[in-house]
C-alpha positions as CSV (number, residue, x, y, z in Angstrom):
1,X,0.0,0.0,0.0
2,X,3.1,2.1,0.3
3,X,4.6,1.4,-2.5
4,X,1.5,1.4,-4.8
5,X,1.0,5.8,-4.9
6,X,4.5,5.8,-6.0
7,X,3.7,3.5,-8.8
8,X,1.1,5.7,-10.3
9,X,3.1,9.0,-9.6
10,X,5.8,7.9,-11.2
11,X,3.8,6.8,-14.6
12,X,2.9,11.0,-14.5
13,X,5.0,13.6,-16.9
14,X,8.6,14.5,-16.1
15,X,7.7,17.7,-16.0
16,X,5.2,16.6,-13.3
17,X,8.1,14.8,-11.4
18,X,10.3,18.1,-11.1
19,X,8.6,20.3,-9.7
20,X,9.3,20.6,-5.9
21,X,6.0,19.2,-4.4
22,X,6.5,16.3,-6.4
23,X,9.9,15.5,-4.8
24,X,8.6,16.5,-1.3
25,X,6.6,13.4,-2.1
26,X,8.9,11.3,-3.4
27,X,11.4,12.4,-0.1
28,X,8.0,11.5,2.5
29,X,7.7,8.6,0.4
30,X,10.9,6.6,0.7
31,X,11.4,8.4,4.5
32,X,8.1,6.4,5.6
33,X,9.3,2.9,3.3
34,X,12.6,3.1,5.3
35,X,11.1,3.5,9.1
36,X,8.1,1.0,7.9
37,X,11.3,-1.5,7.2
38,X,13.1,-0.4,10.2
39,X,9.9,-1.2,12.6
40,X,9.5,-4.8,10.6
41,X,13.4,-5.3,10.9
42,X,13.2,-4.6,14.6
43,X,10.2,-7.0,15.1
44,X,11.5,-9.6,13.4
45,X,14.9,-9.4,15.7
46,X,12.7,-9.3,18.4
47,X,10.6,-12.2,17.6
48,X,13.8,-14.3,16.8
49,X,14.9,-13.4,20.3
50,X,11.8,-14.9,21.6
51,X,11.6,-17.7,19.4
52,X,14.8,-18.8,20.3
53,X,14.7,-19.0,23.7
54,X,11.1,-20.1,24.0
55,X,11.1,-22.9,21.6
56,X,14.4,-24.8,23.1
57,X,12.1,-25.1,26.1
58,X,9.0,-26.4,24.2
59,X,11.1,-28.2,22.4
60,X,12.4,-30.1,25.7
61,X,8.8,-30.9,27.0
62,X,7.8,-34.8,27.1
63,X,5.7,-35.9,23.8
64,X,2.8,-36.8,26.0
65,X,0.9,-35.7,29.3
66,X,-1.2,-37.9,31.4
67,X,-3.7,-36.3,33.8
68,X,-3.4,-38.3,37.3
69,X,-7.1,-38.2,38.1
70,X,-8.5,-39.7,35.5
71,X,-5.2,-41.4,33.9
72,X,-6.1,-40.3,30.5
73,X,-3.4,-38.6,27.9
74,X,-2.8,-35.7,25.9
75,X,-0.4,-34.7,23.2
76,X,2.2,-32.8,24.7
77,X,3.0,-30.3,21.1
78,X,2.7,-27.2,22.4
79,X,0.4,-24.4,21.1
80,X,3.7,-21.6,20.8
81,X,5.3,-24.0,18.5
82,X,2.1,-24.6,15.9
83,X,2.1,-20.6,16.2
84,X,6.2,-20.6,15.1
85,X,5.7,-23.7,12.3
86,X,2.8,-21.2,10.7
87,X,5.0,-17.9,11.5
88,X,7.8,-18.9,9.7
89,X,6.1,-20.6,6.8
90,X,4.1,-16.9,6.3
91,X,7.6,-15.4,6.8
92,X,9.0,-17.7,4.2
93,X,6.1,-16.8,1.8
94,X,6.7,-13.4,2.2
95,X,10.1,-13.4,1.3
96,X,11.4,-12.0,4.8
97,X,14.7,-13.4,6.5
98,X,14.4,-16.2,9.2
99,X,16.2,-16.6,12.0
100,X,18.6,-19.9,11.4
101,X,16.6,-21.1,15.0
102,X,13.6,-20.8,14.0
103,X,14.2,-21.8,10.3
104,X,16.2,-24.8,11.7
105,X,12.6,-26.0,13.9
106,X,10.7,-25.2,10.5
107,X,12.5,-28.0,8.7
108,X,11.4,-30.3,11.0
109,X,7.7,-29.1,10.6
110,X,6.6,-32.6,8.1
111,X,8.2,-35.1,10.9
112,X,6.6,-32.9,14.0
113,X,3.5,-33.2,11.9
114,X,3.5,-36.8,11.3
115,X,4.7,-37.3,15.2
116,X,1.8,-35.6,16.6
117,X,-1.1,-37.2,14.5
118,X,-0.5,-40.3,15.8
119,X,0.4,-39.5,19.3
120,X,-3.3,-37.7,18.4
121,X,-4.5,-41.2,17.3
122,X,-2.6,-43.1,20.4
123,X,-4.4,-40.7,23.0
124,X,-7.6,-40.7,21.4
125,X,-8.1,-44.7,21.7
126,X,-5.9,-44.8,25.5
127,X,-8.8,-42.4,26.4
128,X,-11.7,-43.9,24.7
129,X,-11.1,-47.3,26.2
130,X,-10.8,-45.5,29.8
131,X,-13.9,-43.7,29.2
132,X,-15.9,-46.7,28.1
133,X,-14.8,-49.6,30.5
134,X,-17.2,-50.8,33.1
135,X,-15.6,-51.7,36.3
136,X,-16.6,-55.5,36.1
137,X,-14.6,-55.2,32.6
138,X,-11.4,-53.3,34.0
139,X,-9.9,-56.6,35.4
140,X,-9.9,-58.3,32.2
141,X,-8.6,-55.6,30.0
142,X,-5.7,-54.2,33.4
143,X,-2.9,-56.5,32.0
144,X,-3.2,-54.9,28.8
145,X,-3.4,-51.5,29.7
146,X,-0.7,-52.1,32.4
147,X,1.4,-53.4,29.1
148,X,0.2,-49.8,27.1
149,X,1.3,-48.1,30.2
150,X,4.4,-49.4,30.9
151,X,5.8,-48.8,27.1
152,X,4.2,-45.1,27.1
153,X,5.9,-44.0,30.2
154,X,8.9,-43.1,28.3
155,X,6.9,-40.5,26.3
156,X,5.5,-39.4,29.5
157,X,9.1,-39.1,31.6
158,X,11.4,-39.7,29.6
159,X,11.5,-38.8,25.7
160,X,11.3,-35.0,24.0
161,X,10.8,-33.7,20.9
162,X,14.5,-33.3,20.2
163,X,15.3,-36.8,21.7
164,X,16.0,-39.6,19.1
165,X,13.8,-43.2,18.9
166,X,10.6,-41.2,18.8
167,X,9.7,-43.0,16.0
168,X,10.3,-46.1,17.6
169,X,8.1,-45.3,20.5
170,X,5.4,-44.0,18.3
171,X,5.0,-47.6,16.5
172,X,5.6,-49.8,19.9
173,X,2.7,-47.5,21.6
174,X,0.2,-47.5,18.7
175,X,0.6,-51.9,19.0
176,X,0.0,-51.6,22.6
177,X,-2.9,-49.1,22.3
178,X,-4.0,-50.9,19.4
179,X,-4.3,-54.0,21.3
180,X,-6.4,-52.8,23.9
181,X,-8.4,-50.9,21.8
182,X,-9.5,-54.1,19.7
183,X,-9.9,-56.4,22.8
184,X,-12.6,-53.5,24.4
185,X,-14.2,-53.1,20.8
186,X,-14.5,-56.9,20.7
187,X,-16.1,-57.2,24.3
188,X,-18.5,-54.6,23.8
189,X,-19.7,-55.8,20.5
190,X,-20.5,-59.1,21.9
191,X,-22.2,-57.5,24.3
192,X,-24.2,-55.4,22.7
193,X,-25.2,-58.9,20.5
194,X,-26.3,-60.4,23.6
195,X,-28.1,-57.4,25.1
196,X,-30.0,-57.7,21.4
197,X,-30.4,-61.3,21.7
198,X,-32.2,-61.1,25.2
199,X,-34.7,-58.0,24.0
200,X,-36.1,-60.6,21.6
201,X,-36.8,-62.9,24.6
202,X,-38.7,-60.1,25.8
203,X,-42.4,-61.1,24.9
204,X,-45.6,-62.6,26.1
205,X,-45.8,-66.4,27.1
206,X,-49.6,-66.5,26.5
207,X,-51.5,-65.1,23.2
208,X,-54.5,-63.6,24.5
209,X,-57.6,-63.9,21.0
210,X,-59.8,-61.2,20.7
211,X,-62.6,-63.8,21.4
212,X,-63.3,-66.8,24.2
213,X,-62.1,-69.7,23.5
214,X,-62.4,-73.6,24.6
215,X,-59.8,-74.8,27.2
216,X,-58.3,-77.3,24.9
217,X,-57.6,-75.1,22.2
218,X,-56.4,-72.5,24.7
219,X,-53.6,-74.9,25.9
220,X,-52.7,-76.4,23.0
221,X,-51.4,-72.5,21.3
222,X,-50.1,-71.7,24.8
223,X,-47.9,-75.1,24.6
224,X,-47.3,-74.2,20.4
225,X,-46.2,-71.2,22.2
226,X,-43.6,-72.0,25.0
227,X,-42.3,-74.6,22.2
228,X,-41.3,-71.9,19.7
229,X,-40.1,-70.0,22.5
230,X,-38.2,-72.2,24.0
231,X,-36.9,-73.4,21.0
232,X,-35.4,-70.3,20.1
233,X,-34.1,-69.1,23.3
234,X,-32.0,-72.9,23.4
235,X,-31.0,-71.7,19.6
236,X,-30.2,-67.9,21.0
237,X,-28.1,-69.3,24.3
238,X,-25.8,-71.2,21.7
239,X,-25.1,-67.8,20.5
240,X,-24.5,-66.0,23.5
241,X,-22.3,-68.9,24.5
242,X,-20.2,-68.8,21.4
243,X,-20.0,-64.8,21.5
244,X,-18.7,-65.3,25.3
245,X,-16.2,-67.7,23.9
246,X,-15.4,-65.5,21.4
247,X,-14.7,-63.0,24.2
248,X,-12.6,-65.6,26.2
249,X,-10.3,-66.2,24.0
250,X,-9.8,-62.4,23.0
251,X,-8.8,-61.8,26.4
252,X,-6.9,-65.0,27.0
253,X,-8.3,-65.6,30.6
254,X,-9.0,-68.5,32.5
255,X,-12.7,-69.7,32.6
256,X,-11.8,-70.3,36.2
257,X,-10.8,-66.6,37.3
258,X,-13.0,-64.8,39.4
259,X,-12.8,-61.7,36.8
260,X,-14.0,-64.3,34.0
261,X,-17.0,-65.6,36.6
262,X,-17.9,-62.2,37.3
263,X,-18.1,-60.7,34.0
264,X,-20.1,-64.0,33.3
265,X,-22.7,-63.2,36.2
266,X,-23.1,-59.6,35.0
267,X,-23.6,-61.0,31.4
């Protein structure tokens, strides 16, 4: 917007150009470009300043945060550096000089990316299985978490966005996570089968007609009727037996445990 007045003046007549106003301009003119690129120069050594020592110390923070309440996670990336990554990249676009610090974090932006969607993706499952587990399920899914827990405790205590074997982390977490995730998914899709299967069970033993009838025929449809029935609830428990088997072996736990006999009771 500066530099677009100057553009049209100087497409007017020499003649135009000469004359003292016209250079009283072209003198306000340039005096205003050079303070406006003094101010930006100064900001930008300011901002390098802060970058520099503000993202070595986000930098140093572990990749993951667990809140001790409720034990679920959060992706520890913090907010200043997205900021920075999207700073630089406008800087970049606009042609303006970037601190080596910051241009040095910037390279990194594609692996930081790739870090924190699945750290996103590893959270996001830890914390839908804590939300979702009933605590007759928590016993039969604990070793597994406890397994999760145990390999994600370096992100937690140990491992930075600067350290190496984040990668490594990343793929032995997602296993663990994924694990747990697909042994939960598993037990509550049973679940919900048999909780489907029993709301069928769910109707009348007697058919009551519109009209009287004779106490012959009314036993022999009640009897047609508790035969059908019972037919199909025999036919339905096969199917709830062989989705709790299903679940069994998902979960790897003795039939004897008193989890197992628990979680069969509250079936």
């Amino acid at each position: 917007r500066v530099k677009n007045p100057m553009v049209k003046l100087r497409q007017l007549d020499k003649t135009i150009l000469d004359r003292e106003e016209a250079k009283e301009v072209t003198k306000v003119q340039a005096a205003i470009v050079a303070s406006l690129l003094e101010f930006e120069a100064q900001k930008i050594e300011e901002w390098a300043c802060n970058v520099e020592s503000s993202s070595n110390a986000k930098l140093r923070l572990p990749l993951v945060h667990r809140t001790s309440e409720t034990r679920q996670l959060s992706t520890n990336f913090d907010p200043a550096l997205v900021r920075l990554l999207r700073e630089v990249k406008y800087f970049l676009l606009l042609g303006l000089n970037v601190p080596e610090s910051a241009l040095h974090i910037f390279k990194s932006s594609e692996v930081f990316r790739s870090w924190t969607g699945n750290l996103d993706l590893i959270v996001n499952m830890n914390n839908s299985v804590l939300s979702q587990l009933l605590p007759v399920e928590k016993p039969l899914v604990a070793p597994y978490l406890s397994k999760f827990d145990e390999v994600v405790e370096k992100g937690i205590s140990t491992l930075n966005w600067r350290s190496d074997g984040v990668d490594e982390f990343i793929a032995e977490s997602m296993e663990q996570v994924t694990k747990v995730h697909g042994i939960l998914k598993t037990m509550k899709d049973n679940l919900s089968v048999v909780e489907d299967i029993l709301q069928k069970w769910d109707k009348p033993m007697i058919d009551r007609k519109a009209k009287p009838v004779e106490k012959e025929e009314f036993e022999r449809s009640a009897k047609a009727i508790r035969n059908t029935q019972f037919g199909e609830i025999k036919e339905s428990g096969k199917q709830i037996h062989t989705l709790l088997k299903e679940t069994n072996k998902v979960l790897r736990v003795s039939n004897a445990s008193a989890d197992w006999r628990c979680y069969l009771e509250f079936v």
